[in-house]
KESEDO-266435 format. One record per atom (N, C-alpha, C, O): residue number from 1; y, z, x; residue in three letters. Coordinates in steps of 0.1 Angstrom, whole numbers, plus 5000, padded with zeros to 4 digits. Example, Ala and Ser with C-alpha at 12.3 -4.5 7.8 and 13.67 -1.06 7.14 Angstrom:
KESEDO-266435
REC    i    py    pz    px   aa
REC    1  4943  5078  5132  ALA
REC    1  4955  5078  5123  ALA
REC    1  4967  5078  5132  ALA
REC    1  4967  5085  5142  ALA
REC    2  4978  5071  5128  SER
REC    2  4989  5071  5137  SER
REC    2  5000  5079  5129  SER
REC    2  5011  5080  5134  SER
This chain:
KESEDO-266435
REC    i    py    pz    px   aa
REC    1  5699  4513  9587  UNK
REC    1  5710  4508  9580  UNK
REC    1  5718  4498  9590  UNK
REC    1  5719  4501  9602  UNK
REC    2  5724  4486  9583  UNK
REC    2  5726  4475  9591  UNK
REC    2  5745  4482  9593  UNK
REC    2  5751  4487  9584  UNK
REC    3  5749  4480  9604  UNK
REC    3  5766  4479  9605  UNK
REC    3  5771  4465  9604  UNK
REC    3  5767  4456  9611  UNK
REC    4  5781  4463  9596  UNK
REC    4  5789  4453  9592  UNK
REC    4  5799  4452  9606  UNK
REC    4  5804  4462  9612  UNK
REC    5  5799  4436  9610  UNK
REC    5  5808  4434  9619  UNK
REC    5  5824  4435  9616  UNK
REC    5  5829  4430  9606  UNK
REC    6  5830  4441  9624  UNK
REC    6  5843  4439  9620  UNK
REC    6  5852  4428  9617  UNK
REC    6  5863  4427  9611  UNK
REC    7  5845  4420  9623  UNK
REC    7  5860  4408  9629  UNK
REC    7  5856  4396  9614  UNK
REC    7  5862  4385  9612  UNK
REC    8  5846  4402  9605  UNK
REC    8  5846  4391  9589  UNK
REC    8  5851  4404  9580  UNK
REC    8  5850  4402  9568  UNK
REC    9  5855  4414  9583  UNK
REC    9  5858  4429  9572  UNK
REC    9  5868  4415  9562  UNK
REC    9  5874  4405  9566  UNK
REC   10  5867  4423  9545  UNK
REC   10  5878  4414  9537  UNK
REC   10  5878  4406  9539  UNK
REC   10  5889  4400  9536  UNK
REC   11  5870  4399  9544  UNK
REC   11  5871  4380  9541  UNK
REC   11  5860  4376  9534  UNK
REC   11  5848  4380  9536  UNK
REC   12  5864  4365  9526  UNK
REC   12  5852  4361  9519  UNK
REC   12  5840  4350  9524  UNK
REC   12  5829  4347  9521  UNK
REC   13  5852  4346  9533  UNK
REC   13  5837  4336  9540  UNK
REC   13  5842  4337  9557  UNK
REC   13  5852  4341  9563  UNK
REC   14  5830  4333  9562  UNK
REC   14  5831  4340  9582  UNK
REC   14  5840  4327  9582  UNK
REC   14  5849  4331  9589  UNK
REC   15  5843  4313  9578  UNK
REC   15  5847  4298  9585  UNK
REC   15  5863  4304  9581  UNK
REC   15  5872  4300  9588  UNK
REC   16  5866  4312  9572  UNK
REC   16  5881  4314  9565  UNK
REC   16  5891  4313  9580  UNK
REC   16  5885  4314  9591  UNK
REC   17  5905  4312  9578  UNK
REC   17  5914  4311  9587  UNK
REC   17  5918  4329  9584  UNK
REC   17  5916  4336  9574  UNK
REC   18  5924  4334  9596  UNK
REC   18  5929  4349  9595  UNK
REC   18  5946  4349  9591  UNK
REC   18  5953  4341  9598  UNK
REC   19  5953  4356  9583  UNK
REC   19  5966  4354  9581  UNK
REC   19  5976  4353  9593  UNK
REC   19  5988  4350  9592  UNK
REC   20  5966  4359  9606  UNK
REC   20  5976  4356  9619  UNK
REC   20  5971  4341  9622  UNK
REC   20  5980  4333  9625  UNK
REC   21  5961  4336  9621  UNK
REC   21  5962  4322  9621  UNK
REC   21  5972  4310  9614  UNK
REC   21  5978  4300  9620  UNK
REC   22  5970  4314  9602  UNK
REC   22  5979  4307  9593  UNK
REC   22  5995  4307  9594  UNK
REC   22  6003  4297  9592  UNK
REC   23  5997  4322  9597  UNK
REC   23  6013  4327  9599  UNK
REC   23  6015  4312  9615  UNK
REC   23  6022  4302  9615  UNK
REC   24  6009  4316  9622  UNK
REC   24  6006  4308  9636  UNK
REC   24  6011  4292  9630  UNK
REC   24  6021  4285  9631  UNK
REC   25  6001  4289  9625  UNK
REC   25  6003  4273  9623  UNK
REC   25  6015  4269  9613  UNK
REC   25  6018  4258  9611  UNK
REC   26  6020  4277  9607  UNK
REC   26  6028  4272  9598  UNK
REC   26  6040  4273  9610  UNK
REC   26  6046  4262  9612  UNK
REC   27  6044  4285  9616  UNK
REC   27  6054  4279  9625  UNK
REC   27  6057  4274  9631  UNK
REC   27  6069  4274  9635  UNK
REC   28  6043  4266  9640  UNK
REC   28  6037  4253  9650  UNK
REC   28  6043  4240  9641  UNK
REC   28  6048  4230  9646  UNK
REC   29  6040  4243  9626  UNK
REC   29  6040  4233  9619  UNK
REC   29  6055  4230  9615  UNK
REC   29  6060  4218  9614  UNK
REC   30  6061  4238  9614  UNK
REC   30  6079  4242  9611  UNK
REC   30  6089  4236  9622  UNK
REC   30  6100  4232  9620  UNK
REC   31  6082  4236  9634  UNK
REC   31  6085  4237  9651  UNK
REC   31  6084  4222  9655  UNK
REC   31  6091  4216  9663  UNK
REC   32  6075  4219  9650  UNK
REC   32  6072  4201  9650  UNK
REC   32  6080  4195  9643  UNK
REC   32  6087  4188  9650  UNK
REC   33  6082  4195  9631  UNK
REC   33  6087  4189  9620  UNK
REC   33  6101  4191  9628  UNK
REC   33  6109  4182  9627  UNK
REC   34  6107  4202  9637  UNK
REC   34  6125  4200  9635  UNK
REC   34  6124  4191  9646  UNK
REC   34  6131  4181  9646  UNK
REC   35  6115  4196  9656  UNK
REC   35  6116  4188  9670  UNK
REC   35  6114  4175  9664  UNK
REC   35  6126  4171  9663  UNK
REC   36  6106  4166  9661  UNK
REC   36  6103  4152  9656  UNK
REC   36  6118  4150  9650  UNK
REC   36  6126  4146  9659  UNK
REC   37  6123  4151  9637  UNK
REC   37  6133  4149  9630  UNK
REC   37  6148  4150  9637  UNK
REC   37  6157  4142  9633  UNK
REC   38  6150  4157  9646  UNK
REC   38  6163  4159  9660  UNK
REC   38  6159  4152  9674  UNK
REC   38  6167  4150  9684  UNK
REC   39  6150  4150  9674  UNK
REC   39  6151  4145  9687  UNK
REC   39  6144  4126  9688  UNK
REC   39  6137  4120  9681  UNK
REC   40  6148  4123  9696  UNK
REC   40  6141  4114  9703  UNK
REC   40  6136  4109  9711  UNK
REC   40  6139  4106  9722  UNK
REC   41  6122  4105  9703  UNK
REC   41  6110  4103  9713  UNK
REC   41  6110  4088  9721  UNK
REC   41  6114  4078  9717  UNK
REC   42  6105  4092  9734  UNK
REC   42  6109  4078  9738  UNK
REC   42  6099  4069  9739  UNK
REC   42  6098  4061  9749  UNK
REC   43  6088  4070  9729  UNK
REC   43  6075  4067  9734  UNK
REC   43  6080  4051  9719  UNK
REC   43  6082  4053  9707  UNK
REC   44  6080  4039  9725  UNK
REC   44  6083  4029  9720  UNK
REC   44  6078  4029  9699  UNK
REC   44  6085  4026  9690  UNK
REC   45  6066  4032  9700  UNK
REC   45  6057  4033  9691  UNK
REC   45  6062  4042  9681  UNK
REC   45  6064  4036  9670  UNK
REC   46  6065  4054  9681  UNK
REC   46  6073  4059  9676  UNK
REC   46  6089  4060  9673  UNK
REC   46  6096  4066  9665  UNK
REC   47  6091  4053  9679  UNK
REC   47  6113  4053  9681  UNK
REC   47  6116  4052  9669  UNK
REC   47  6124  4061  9666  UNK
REC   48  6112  4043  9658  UNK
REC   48  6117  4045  9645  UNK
REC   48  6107  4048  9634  UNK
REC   48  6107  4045  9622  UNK
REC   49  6100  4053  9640  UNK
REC   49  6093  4059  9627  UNK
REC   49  6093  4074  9623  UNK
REC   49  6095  4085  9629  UNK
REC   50  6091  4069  9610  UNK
REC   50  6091  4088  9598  UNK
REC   50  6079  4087  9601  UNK
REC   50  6072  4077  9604  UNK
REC   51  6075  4101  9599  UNK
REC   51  6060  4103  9592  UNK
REC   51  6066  4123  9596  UNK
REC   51  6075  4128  9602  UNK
REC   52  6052  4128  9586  UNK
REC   52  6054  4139  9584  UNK
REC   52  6040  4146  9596  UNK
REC   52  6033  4138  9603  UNK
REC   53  6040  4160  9594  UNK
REC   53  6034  4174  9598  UNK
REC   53  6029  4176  9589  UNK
REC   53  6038  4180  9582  UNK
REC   54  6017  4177  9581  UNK
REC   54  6015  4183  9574  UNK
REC   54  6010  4191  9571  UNK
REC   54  6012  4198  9562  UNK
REC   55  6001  4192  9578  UNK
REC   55  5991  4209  9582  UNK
REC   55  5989  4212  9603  UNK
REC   55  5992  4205  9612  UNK
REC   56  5985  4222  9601  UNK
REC   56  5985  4230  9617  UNK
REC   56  5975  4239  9614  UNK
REC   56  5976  4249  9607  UNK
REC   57  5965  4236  9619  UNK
REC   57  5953  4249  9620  UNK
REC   57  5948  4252  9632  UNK
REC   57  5942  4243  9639  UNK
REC   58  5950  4264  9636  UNK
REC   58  5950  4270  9650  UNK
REC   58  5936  4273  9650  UNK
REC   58  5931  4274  9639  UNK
REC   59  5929  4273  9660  UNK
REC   59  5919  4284  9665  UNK
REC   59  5922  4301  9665  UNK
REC   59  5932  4308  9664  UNK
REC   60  5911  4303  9666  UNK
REC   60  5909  4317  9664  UNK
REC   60  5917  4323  9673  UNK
REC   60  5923  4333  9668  UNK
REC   61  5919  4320  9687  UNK
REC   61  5926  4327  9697  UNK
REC   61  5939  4319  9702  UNK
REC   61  5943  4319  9714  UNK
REC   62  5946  4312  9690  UNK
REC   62  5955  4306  9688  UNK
REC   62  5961  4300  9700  UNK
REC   62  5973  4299  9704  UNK
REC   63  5946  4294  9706  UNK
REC   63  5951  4284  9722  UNK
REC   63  5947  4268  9714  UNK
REC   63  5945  4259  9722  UNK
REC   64  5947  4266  9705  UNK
REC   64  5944  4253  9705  UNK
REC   64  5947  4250  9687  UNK
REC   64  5942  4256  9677  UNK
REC   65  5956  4238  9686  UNK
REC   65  5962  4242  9674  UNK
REC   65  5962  4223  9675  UNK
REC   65  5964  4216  9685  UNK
REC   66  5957  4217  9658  UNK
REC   66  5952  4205  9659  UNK
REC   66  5960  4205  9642  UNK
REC   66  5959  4211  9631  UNK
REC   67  5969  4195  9649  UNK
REC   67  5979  4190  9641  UNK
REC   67  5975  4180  9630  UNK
REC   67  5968  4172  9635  UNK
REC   68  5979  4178  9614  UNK
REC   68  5974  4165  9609  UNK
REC   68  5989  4160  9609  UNK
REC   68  5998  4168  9610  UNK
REC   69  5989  4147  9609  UNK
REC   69  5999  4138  9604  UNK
REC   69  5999  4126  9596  UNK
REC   69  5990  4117  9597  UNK
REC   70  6009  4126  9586  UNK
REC   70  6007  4110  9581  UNK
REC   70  6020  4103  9579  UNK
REC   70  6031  4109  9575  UNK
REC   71  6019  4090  9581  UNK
REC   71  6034  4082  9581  UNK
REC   71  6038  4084  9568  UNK
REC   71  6030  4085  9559  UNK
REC   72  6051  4086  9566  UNK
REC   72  6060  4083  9551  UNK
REC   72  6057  4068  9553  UNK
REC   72  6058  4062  9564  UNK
REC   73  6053  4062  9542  UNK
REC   73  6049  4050  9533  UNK
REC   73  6042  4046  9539  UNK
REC   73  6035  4054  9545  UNK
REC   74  6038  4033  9540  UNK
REC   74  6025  4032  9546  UNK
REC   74  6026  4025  9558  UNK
REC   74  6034  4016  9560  UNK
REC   75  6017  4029  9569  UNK
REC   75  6015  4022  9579  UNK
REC   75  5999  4030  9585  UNK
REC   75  5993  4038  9578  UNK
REC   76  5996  4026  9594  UNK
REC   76  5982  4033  9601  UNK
REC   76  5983  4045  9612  UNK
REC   76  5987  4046  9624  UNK
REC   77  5975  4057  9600  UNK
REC   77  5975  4071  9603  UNK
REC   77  5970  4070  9617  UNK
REC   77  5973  4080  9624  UNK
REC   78  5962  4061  9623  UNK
REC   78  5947  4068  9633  UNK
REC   78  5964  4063  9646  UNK
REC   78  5968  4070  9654  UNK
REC   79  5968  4053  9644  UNK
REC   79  5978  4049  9656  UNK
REC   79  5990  4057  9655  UNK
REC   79  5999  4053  9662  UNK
REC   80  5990  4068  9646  UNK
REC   80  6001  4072  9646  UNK
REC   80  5999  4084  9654  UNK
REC   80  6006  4089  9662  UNK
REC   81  5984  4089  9649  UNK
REC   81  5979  4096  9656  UNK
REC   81  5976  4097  9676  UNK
REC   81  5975  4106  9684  UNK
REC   82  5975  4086  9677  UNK
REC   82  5970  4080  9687  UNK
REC   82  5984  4083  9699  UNK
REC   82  5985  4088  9711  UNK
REC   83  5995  4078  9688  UNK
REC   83  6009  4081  9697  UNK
REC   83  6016  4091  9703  UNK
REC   83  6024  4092  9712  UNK
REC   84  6009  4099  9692  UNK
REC   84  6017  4115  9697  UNK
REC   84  6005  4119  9706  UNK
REC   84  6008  4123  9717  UNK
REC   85  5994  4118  9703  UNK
REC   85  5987  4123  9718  UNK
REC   85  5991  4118  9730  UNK
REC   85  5990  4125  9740  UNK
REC   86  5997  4105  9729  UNK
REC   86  6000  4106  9743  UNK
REC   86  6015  4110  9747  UNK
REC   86  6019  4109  9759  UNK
REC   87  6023  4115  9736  UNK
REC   87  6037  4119  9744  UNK
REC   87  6033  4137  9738  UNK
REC   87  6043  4145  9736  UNK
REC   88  6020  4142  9736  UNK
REC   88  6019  4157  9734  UNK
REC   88  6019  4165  9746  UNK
REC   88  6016  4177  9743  UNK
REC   89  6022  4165  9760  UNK
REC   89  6028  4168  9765  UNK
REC   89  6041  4174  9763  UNK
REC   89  6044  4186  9763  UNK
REC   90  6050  4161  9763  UNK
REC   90  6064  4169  9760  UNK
REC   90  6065  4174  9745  UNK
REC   90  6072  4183  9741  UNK
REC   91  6059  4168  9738  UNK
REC   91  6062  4184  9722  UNK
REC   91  6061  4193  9728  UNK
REC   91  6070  4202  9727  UNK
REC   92  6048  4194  9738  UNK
REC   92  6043  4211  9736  UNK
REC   92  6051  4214  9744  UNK
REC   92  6050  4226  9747  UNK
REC   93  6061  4207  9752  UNK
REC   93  6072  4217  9768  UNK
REC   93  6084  4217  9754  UNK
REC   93  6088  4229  9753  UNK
REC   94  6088  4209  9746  UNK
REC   94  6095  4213  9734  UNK
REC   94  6091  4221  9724  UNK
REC   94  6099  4227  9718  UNK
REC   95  6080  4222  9722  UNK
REC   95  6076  4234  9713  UNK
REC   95  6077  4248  9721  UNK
REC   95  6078  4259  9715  UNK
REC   96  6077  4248  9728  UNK
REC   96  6082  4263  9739  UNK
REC   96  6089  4269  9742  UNK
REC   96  6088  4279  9749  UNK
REC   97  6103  4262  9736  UNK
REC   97  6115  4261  9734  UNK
REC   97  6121  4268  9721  UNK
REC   97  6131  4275  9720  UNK
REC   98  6111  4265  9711  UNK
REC   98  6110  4267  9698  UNK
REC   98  6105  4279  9694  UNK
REC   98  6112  4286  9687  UNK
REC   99  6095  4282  9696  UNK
REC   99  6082  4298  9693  UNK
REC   99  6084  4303  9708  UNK
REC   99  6089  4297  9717  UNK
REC  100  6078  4315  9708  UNK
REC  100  6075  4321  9715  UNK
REC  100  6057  4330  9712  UNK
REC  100  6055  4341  9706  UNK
REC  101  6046  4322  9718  UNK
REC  101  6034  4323  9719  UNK
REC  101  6032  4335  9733  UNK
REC  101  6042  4337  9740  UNK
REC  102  6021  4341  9735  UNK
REC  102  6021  4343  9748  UNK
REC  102  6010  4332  9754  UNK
REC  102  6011  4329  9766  UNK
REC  103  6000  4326  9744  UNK
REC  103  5998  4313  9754  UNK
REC  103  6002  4302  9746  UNK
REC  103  5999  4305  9734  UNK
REC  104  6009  4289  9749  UNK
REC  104  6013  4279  9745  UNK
REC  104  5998  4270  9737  UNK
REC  104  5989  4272  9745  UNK
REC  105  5995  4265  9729  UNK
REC  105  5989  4266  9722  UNK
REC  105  5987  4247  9727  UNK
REC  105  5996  4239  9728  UNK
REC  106  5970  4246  9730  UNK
REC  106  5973  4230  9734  UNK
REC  106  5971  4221  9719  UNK
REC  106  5965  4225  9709  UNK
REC  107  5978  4211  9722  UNK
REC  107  5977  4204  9711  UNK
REC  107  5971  4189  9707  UNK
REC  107  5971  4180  9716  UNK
REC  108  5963  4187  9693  UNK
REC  108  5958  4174  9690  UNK
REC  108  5963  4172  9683  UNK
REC  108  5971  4180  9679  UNK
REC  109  5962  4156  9675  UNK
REC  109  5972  4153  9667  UNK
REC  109  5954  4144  9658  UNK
REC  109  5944  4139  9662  UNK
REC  110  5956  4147  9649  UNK
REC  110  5948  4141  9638  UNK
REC  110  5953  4134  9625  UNK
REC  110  5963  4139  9619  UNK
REC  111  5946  4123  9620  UNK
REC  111  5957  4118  9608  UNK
REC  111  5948  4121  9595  UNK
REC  111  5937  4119  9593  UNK
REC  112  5959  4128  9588  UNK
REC  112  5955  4135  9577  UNK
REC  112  5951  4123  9565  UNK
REC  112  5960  4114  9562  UNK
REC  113  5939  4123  9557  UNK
REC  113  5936  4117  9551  UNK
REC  113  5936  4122  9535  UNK
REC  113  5933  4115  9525  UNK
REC  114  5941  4136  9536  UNK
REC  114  5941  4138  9525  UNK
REC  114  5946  4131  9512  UNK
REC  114  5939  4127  9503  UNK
REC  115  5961  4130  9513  UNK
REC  115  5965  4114  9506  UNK
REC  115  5956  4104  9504  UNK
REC  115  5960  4097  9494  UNK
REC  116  5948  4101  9507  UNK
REC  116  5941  4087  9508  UNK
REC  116  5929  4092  9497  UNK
REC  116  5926  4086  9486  UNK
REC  117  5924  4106  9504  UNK
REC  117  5915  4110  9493  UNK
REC  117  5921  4111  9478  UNK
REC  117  5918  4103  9470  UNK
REC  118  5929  4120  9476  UNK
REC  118  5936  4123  9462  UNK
REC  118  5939  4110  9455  UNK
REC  118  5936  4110  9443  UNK
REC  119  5943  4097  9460  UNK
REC  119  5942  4083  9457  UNK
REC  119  5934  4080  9452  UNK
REC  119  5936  4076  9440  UNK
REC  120  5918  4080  9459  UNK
REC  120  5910  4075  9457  UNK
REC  120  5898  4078  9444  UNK
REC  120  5889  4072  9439  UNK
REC  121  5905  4092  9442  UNK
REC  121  5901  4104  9433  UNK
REC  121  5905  4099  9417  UNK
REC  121  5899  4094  9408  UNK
REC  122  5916  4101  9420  UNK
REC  122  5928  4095  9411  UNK
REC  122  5925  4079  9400  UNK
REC  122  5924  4076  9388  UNK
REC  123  5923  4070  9415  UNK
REC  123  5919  4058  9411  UNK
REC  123  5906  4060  9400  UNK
REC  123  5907  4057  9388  UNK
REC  124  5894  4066  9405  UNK
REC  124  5880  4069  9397  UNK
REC  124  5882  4075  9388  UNK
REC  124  5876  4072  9378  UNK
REC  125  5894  4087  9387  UNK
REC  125  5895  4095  9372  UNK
REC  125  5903  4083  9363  UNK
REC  125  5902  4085  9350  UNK
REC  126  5908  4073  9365  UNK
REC  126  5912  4066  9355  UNK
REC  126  5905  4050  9352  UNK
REC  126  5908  4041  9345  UNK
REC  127  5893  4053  9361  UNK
REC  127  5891  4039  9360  UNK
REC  127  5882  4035  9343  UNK
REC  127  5880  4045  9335  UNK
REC  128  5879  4024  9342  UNK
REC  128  5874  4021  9326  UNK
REC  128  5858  4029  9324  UNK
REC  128  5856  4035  9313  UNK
REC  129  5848  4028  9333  UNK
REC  129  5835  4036  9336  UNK
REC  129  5837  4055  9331  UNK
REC  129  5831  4060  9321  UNK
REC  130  5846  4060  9338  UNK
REC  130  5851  4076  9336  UNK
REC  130  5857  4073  9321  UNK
REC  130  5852  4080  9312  UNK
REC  131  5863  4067  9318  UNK
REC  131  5871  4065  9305  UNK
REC  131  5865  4068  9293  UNK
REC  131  5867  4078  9286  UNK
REC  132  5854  4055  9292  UNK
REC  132  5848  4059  9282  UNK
REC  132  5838  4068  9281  UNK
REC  132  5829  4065  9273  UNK
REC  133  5835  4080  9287  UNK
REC  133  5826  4088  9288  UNK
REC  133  5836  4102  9283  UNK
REC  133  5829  4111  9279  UNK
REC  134  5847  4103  9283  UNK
REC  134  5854  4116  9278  UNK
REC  134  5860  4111  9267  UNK
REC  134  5866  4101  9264  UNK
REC  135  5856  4125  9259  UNK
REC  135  5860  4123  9245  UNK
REC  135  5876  4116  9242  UNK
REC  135  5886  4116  9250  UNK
REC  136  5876  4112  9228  UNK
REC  136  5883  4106  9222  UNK
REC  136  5890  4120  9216  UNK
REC  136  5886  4131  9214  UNK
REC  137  5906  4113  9215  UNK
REC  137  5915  4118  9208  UNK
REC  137  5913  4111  9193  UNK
REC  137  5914  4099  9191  UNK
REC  138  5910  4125  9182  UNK
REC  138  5912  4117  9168  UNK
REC  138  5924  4109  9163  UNK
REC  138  5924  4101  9153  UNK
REC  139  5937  4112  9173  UNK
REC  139  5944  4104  9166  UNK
REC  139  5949  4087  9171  UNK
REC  139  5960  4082  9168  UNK
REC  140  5938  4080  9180  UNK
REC  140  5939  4070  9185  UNK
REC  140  5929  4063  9177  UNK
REC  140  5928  4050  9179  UNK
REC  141  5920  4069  9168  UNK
REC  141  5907  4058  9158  UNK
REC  141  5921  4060  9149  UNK
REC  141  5923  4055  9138  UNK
């Protein structure tokens, strides 16, 4: 008889995040968002710019926590990205300030493309090609 490992018990897939993970990144993610929005960064590139937090997915042993971001309106995700890696340093001596981890969690900064996808999705579910392939409402003949 085979023994089931513990560390997948109640989960439905082994890649799933653990609810201590998730609890983890949302307040990495809560922690960023006040620090960015109160403070100022002195890294040129950022000085006036918005952009949001929008997900935080930690590792398993919640040392390594890789941030997405994307600008409010439009400007270029990958350089926005690009910027906070180099002042991620001081988030993370400001994020330490904020949570209390017992190890400080290092940080990446990645630009979330989801937006871009949902767009692009969007665009194809309405384009003329998809259109005429789903049925008709009788009350438009």
């Amino acid at each position: 008889m085979q023994r089931r490992s513990g560390s997948n018990k109640g989960r439905q897939g082994s890649n799933a995040p653990s609810q201590r993970q998730l609890r983890a990144g949302e307040l990495v993610r809560r922690a960023l968002a006040d620090i960015v929005s109160r403070s100022t960064i002195r890294d040129p590139e950022l000085a006036d710019r918005s952009f949001s937090v929008t997900e935080v997915r930690m590792s398993p042993d919640l040392r390594h926590a890789t941030c997405f971001v994307a600008p409010l309106g439009h400007g270029d995700a990958e350089a926005l990205a690009a910027a906070l890696t180099r002042v991620r340093a001081w988030l993370r001596g400001q994020l330490s300030k904020e949570v209390t981890f017992k190890f400080m969690p290092d940080l990446s900064f990645e630009p979330d493309t989801s937006f871009d996808i949902a767009e692009s999705i969007d665009r194809l579910l309405h384009s003329p090609e998809v259109a005429r392939d789903l049925p008709r409402d009788e009350d438009e003949d």
